[in-house]
C-alpha positions, -999 to 999 in steps of 0.1 A, spaced: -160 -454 -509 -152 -426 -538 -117 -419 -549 -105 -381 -548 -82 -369 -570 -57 -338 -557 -35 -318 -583 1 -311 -576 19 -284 -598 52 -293 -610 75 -262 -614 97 -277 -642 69 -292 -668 39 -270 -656 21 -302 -656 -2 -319 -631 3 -349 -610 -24 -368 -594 -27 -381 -556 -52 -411 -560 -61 -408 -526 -96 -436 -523 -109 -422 -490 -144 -413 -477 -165 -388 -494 -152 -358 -473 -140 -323 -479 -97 -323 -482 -92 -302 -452 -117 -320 -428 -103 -358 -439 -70 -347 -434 -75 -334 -406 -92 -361 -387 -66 -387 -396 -40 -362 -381 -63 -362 -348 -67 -403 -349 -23 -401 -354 -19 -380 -327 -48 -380 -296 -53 -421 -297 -73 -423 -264 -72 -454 -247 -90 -468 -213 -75 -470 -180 -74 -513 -186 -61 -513 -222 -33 -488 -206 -26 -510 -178 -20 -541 -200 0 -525 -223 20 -513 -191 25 -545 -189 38 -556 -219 60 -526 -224 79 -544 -196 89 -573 -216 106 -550 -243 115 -513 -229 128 -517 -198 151 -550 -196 185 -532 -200 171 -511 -179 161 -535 -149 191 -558 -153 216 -528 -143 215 -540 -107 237 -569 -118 267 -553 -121 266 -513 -103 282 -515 -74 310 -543 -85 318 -513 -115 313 -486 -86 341 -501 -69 362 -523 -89 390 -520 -62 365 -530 -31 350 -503 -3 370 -487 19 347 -471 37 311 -482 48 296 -445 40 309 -446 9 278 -472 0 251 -445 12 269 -418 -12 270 -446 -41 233 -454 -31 227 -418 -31 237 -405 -64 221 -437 -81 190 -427 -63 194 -393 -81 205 -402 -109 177 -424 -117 152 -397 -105 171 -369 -126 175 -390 -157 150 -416 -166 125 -405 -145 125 -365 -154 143 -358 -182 129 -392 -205 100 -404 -191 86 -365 -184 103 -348 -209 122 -367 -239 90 -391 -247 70 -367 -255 91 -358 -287 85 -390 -305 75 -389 -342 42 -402 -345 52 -429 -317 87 -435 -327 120 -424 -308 150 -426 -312 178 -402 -325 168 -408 -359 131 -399 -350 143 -364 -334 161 -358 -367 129 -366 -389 110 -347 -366 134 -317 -372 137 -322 -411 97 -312 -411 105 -285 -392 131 -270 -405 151 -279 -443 182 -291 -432 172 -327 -451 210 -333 -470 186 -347 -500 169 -320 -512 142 -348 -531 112 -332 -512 81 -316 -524 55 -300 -515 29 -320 -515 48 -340 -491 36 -321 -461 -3 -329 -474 6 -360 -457 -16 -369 -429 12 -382 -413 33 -353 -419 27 -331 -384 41 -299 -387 36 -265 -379 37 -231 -393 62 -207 -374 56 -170 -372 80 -153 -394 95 -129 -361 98 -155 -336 133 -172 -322 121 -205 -338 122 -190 -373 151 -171 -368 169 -204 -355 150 -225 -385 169 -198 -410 200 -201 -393 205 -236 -394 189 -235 -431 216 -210 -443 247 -231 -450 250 -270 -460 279 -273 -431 248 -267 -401 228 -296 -424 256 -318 -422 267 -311 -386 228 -322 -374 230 -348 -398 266 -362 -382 249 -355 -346 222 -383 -353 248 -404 -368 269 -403 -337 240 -411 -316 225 -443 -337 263 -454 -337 263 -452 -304 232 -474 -300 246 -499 -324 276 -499 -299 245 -503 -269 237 -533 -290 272 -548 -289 277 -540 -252 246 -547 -238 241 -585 -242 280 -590 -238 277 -569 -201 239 -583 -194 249 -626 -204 285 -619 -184 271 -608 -155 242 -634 -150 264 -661 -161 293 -649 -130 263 -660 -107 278 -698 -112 308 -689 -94 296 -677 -63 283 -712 -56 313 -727 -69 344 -702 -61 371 -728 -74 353 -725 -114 375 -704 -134 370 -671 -151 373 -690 -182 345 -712 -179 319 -684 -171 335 -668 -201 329 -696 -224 293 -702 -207 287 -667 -214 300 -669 -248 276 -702 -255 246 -679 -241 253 -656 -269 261 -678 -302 224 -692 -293 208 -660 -284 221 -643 -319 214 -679 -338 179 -677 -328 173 -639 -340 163 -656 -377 128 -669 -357 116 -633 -345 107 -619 -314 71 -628 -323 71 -662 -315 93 -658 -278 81 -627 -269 50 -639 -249 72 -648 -225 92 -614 -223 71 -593 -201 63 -621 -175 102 -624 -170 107 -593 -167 78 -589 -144 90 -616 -125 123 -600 -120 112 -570 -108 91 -582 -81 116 -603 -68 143 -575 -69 124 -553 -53 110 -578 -23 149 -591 -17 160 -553 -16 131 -551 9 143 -585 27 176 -568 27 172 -535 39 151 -550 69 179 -582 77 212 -558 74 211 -520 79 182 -500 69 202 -465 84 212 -466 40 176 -452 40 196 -419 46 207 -419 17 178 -403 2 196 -366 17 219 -358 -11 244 -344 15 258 -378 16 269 -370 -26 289 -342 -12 305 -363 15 318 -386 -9 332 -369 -32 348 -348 -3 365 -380 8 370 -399 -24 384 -371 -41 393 -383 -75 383 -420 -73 353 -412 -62 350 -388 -93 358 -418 -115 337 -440 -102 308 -421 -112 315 -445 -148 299 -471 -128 268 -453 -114 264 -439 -149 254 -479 -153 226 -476 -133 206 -455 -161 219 -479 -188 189 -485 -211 173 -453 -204 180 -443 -245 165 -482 -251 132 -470 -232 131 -440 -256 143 -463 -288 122 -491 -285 84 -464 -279 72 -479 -311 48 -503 -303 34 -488 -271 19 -455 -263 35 -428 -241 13 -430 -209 17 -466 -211 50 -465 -205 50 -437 -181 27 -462 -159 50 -492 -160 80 -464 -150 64 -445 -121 49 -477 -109 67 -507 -111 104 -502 -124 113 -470 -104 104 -483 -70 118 -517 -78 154 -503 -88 155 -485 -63 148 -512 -34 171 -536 -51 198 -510 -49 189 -497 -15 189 -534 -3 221 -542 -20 239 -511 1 226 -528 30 239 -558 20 273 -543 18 273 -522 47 278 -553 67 300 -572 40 325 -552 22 344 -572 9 316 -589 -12 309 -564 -41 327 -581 -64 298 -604 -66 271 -581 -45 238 -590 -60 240 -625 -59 260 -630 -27 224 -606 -15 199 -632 -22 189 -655 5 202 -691 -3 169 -708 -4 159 -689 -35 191 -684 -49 190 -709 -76 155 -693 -91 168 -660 -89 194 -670 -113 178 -685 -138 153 -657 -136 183 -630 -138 196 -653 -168 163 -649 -186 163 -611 -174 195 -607 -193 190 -627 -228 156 -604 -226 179 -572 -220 200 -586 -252 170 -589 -273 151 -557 -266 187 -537 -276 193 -559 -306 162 -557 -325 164 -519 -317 198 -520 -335 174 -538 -365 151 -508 -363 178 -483 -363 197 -498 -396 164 -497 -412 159 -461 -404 195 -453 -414 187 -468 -447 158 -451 -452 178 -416 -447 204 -426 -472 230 -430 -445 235 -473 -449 244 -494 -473 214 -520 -487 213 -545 -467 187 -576 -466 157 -572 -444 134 -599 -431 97 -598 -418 97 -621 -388 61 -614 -379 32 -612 -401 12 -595 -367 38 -572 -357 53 -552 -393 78 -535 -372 98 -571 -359 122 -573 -382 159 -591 -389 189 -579 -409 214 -618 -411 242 -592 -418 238 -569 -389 231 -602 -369 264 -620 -373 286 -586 -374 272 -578 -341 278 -613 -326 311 -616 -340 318 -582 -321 299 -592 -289 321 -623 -285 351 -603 -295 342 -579 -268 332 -608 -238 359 -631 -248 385 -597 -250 373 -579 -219 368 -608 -201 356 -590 -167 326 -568 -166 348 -539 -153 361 -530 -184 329 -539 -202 307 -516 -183 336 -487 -189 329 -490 -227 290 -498 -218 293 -465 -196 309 -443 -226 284 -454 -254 256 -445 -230 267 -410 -220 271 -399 -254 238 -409 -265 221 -387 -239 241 -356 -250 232 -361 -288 196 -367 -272 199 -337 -252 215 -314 -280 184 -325 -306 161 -321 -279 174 -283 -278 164 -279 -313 130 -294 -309 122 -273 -279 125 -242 -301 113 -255 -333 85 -280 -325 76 -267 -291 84 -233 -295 87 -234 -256 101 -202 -236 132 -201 -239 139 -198 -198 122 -238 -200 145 -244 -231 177 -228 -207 164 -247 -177 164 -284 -195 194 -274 -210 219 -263 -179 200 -295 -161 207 -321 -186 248 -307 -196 253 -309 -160 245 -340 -153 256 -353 -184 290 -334 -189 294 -346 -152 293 -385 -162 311 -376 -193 339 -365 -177 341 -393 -156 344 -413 -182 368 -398 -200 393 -410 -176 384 -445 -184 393 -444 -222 422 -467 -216 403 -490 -193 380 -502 -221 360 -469 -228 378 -467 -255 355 -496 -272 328 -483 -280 345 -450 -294 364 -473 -320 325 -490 -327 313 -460 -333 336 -451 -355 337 -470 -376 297 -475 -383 298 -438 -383 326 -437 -412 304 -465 -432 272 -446 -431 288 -412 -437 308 -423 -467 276 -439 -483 256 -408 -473 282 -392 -492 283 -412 -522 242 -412 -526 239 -371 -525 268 -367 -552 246 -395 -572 216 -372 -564 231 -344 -574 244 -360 -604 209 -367 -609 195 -337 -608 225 -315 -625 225 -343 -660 183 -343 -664 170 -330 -696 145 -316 -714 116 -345 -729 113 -320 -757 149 -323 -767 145 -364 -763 116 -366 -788 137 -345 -806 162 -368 -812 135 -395 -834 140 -386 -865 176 -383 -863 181 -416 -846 157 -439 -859 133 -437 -824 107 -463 -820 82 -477 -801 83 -513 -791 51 -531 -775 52 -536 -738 56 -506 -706 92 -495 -697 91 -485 -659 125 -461 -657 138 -462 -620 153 -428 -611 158 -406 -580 140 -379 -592 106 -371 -584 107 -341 -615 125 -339 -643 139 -372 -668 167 -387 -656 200 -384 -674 198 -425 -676 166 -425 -704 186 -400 -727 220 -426 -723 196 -457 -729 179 -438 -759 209 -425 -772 230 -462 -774 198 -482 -784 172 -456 -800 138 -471 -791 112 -469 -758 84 -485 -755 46 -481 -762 42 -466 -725 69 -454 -703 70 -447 -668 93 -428 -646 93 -439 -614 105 -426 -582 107 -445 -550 119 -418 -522 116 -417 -481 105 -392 -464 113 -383 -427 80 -393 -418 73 -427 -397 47 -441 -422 33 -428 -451 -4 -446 -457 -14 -470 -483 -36 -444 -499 -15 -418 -501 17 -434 -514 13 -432 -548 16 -398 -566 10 -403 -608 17 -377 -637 12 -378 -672 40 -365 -693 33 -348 -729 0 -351 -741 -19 -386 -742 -2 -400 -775 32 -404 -759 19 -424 -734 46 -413 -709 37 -413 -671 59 -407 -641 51 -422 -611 63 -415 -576 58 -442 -547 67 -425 -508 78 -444 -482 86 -432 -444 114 -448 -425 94 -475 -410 70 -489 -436 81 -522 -452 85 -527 -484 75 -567 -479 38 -555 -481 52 -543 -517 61 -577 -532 37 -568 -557 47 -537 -562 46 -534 -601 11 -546 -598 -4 -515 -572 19 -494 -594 2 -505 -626 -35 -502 -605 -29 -463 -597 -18 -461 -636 -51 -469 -645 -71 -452 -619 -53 -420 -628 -66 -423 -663 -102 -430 -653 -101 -397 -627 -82 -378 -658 -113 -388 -678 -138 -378 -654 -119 -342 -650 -113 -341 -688 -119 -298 -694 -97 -299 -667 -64 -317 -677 -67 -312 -713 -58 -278 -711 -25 -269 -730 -11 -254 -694 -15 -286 -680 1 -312 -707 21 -286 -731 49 -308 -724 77 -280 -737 59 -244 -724 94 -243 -702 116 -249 -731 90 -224 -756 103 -198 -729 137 -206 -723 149 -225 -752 154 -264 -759 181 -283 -738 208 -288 -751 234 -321 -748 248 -309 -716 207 -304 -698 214 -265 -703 191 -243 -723 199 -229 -754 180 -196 -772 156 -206 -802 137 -189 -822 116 -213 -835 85 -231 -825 96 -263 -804 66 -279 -796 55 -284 -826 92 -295 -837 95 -320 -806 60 -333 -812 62 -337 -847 93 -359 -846 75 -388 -827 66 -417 -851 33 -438 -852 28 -457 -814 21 -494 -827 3 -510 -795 4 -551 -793 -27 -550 -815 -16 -530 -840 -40 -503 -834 -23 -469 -847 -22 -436 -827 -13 -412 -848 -1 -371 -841 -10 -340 -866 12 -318 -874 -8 -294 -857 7 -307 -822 -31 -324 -812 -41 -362 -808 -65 -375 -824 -95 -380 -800 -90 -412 -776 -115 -424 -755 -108 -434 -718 -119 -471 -728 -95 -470 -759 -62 -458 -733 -74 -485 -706 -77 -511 -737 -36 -499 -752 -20 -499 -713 -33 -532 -709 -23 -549 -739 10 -529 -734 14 -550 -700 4 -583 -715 32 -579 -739 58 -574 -713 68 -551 -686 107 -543 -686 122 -523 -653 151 -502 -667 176 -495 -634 207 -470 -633 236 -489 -626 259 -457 -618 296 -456 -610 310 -429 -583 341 -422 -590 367 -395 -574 378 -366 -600 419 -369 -607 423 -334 -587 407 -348 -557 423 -355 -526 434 -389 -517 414 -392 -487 381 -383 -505 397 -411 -535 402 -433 -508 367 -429 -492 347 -430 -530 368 -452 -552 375 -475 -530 352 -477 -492 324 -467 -513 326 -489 -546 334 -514 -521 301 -508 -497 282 -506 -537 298 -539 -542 288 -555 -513 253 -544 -510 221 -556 -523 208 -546 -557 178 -520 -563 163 -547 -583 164 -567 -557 150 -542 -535 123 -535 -555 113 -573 -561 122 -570 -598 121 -602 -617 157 -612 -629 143 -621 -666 128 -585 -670 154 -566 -655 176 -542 -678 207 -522 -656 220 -491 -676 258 -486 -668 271 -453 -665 303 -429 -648 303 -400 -629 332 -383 -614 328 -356 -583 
């Protein structure tokens, strides 16, 4: 193994920053590229495929396979009139599942993961490579050197660039993607309220077919027991349960599809028929606008279609494209097909049609197994509602909440306690409110909808930019997706009342949380970067104030990956000394899924070697944890010293004054003033700014000393490895911004309402940086400051 070392030009300072990058001995271009080929053409064998089939059961597709509990009763709330109207039901399920999960996600939608991951989110990361519309500008370019960063170059004439230009040309196209993804990861986070209250309501109603005198009540309160246990157990993990998922799952399937078989055979298998979509036409013809309506309830029977595409993390595409085409298509449909035949001969059962369906001498296995089915269900949607709060975070769009690693095996199980009791507080709210799945599955039916239009409007955009597919195949998905969609949507709409209006209220108001804080952290960015000043003008400031250096290494936490934050020249300014080495370091995200071990660390030096100033910037993507960082200041302080030994090794190359003349910018335009703006000079500032700097006295009172002249005096790689370890050993101290937001007195009271009050309160209420970061509480210094916007 030999460590490579990549320079990165930095357009403020002119300086060089260092990718320690400790990969094989192989040309740039060649290593890069075959990582990108390992990322994205993983081959696996025709076994390996078919087990993780199998196991993509246990976590994909239970909201998905439990929809059979509860279609027809929310088809027909009111009871059948009319036996045919069960073959036009049974035929636009049948379609709907064949036009929906089956073409448009299984064919179409999976194949625009990012790098494995899907999800709204994803397809807005996926987009933000593709296009600049991120709403924190914090990227550079050696970003997309990233062997995890996919992304291709668009010809300059072609509709893709033109479309990448127009929805680059004004913040307000940013923001309305931006609030697009939003809407549909609130809408999953509704999914996540919805789904286990629908899911446990509807297995635990099985009770009362046995026993008709039980009360609504009781299965309430059973259902509502189901739940406190299912969310009180999320603190274990999925890890240590979830060898048991896919078997139940598995299980279920089979034996829906064998008593839809039993079914179809025993009652009426004319429903068969329904496989000629004439039978659609018929009943809408004769339904009129009930039958319209009730297309809220067969918009059920695709529930869990966006889980299938939110929870492709841990398996590979074909993988679960076998387990669909296979197993769970043919499966739903027989249980459906065998619950029309069911009906056809008792109408008056579909209140309680799937269970009144299975033959008595299994009946009482088939509902533990469907009680299983549907805690699974629960499960699979709320640990994808985990996931999606993570990624939220990682865009800047969600307060800090705390995250915990539930599996050492698996990174990607995780568990936020304050998303966990929020969301069972509001499931119980919603079971206990409700109180029949009719209204439940209206709200259930609403949330769903809307995340397939967000998915279908992002899809749009990654058709042309990603793709760059014709556009008469971009048209074609298009009018075929809005169709159906706008078809279920408007069905819905005339539910609102009848619960629908649920999940809109939800929505809402996660979507008013993480738009507010997304808010709040680009005016703090922007603060950032509009208050950063010139290091030349900070040396500047010794003499006058009495700078100097104390033993031990200051690590500055900003947001900026170039420039020095406005917080060092306030910490300077109030207390006039920084220690023997100072670090600036960055932690950003990038909308990328993972960013690798090797490459997360990027390290500059700052002003030649005597000031013993570095900057330091650590990239995350928006599913790496930082648990595998607990020792964080440690790899930190590891890549600080392998940079020096690399700088060493190249040392004609990065002792030249282009590199490390720390104020060349300021020689051309002037020194910075108070204010971060440049002022004319006439004078020489580097030698000014350098001058200024008093004696560095290291912990062993060894003496680096600057000429007049502007040079060091010569400093052996040994004798800089030697200072930045004795600088550690006398203490490391982690300086954090503790910045206040607050509204500007012309401002209008809606945007003082939503900063000095929803947002202080959200900065109030969520976790520290410092905690974030694993900073210890005894070397922890926070650096108040205000800004208004």
């Amino acid at each position: 193994m030999a460590s490579r070392v990549e320079t990165i030009e930095d357009s403020e300072s002119k300086g060089s920053m260092w990718v320690l990058d400790q990969k094989l001995d192989q040309p740039m271009d060649e290593e890069a590229g075959r990582l990108r080929n390992m990322y994205r053409e993983k081959k696996f064998s025709t076994l390996l495929l078919l087990r993780l089939a199998y196991q993509s059961l246990g976590v994909v597709y239970g909201d998905l396979g439990t929809s059979p509990l509860y279609v027809f009763y929310n088809t027909f709330p009111h009871g059948v009139k009319d036996p045919e109207d069960v073959i036009g039901a049974l035929s636009l399920i049948i379609y709907s599942l064949t036009l929906v999960p089956l073409l448009k996600y299984v064919f179409v939608v999976l194949r625009a993961n990012d790098n494995g991951q899907g999800g709204t989110l994803a397809l807005y990361s996926l987009l933000c490579r593709h296009a600049k519309i991120k709403t924190i500008p914090n990227q550079h370019r050696t970003d997309e050197e990233l062997t995890t960063y996919s992304r291709s170059t668009i010809h300059e004439r072609s509709f893709a660039a033109k479309t990448q230009r127009w929805l680059e040309e004004t913040a307000s196209r940013k923001n309305a993607i931006l609030i697009l993804a939003l809407v549909g990861t609130c809408m999953v986070i509704g999914d996540g309220i919805l789904t286990p209250a629908i899911s446990v309501l509807s297995a635990s109603g099985g009770i009362k077919v046995n026993h008709p005198e039980m009360s609504t009540g009781v299965v309430v309160l059973v259902a509502v027991v189901i739940l406190v246990g299912l969310f009180s157990m999320q603190h274990y993990g999925t890890d240590r349960v979830g060898w048991l998922f896919a078997p139940i799952v598995l299980l279920w399937f089979l034996l829906i599809g064998s008593i839809g078989i039993f079914n179809i055979w025993k009652y009426d298998s004319s429903v068969l028929k329904a496989i000629f979509p004439v039978y659609i036409y018929r009943y809408f013809k004769r339904g009129g606008m009930d039958g319209w309506t009730s297309l809220g309830g067969i918009l059920l029977s695709i529930t869990g279609t966006e889980a299938l595409f939110a929870d492709l993390s841990h398996f590979p595409v074909p993988a679960v494209q076998i387990a669909f085409t296979l197993l769970v298509f043919p499966c739903l449909l027989l249980a459906y097909s065998g619950q029309a035949a069911y009906l056809m001969k008792n109408l008056d059962h579909v209140q309680d049609a799937f269970y009144r369906s299975i033959p008595g001498r299994i009946y009482w296995p088939v509902f533990i197994v469907a009680t299983a089915a549907a805690i699974v269900a629960s499960q699979a949607t709320i640990s994808a509602t985990y996931s999606i709060i993570k990624q939220a975070f990682a865009h800047g769009c969600f307060p800090r909440v705390k995250v915990v690693y539930t599996s050492k095996k698996f990174l990607g199980q995780i568990y936020v306690p304050d998303i966990n009791w929020i969301l069972m507080i509001l499931c119980i709210a919603v079971t206990a409110g409700f109180k029949n799945q009719s209204q439940i599955g209206n709200a259930y039916g609403t949330a769903v909808v809307i995340v397939m239009l967000v998915t279908t409007l992002l899809m749009i955009l990654i058709m042309i930019l990603v793709w760059r597919c014709h556009w008469i195949l971009v048209l074609t998905f298009t009018a075929l997706s809005l169709v159906v969609e706008c078809t279920y949507f408007s069905a819905v709409l005339f539910k609102l009342n009848q619960g629908g209006w649920a999940p809109l209220a939800i929505a809402a108001a996660f979507l008013l949380i993480m738009y507010v804080w997304h808010y709040g952290t680009v005016k703090r960015y922007e603060f950032e970067m509009h208050s950063k000043v010139s290091m030349a003008w900070i040396l500047g400031l010794g003499p006058s104030l009495g700078l100097v250096r104390v033993p031990g290494i200051g690590l500055v936490y900003t947001e900026l990956a170039r420039g020095v934050p406005h917080i060092f020249s306030h910490f300077i300014t109030n207390l006039p000394a920084i220690h023997s080495v100072v670090v600036f370091v960055c932690v950003k995200y990038l909308p990328v899924y993972t960013v690798p071990e090797e490459e997360r660390f990027l390290v500059k030096r700052i002003g030649p070697k005597n000031f013993h100033m570095f900057r330091c910037v650590a990239r995350y993507g928006y599913k790496d944890l930082h648990k595998k960082d607990d020792n964080f200041e440690k790899k930190l302080f590891d890549n600080l010293l392998m940079f020096v030994r690399l700088e060493s090794m190249m040392e004609g190359f990065s002792d030249s004054e282009d590199e490390y003349s720390l104020c060349e910018q300021e020689t051309r335009h002037g020194p910075v003033n108070d204010n971060g703006n440049t002022t004319p000079s006439g004078s020489d500032p580097t030698i000014s700014s350098v001058d200024s700097i008093v004696p560095v006295r290291s912990p062993a009172h060894a003496n680096v000393t600057v000429r007049s002249s502007g040079h060091v005096s010569s400093q052996t790689e040994g004798d800089e490895l030697e200072f930045l370890n004795n600088c550690r050993d006398a203490g490391v101290v982690h300086i954090l911004g503790n910045t206040v937001v607050r509204a500007s007195r012309d401002s209008r009271f809606y945007k003082k309402i939503a900063v000095d009050y929803l947002y202080a309160f959200l900065r109030k209420m969520c976790r520290e940086n410092s905690v974030i970061f694993n900073v210890p509480h005894e070397s922890l210094l926070n650096v108040g400051q205000v800004f208004y916007v």
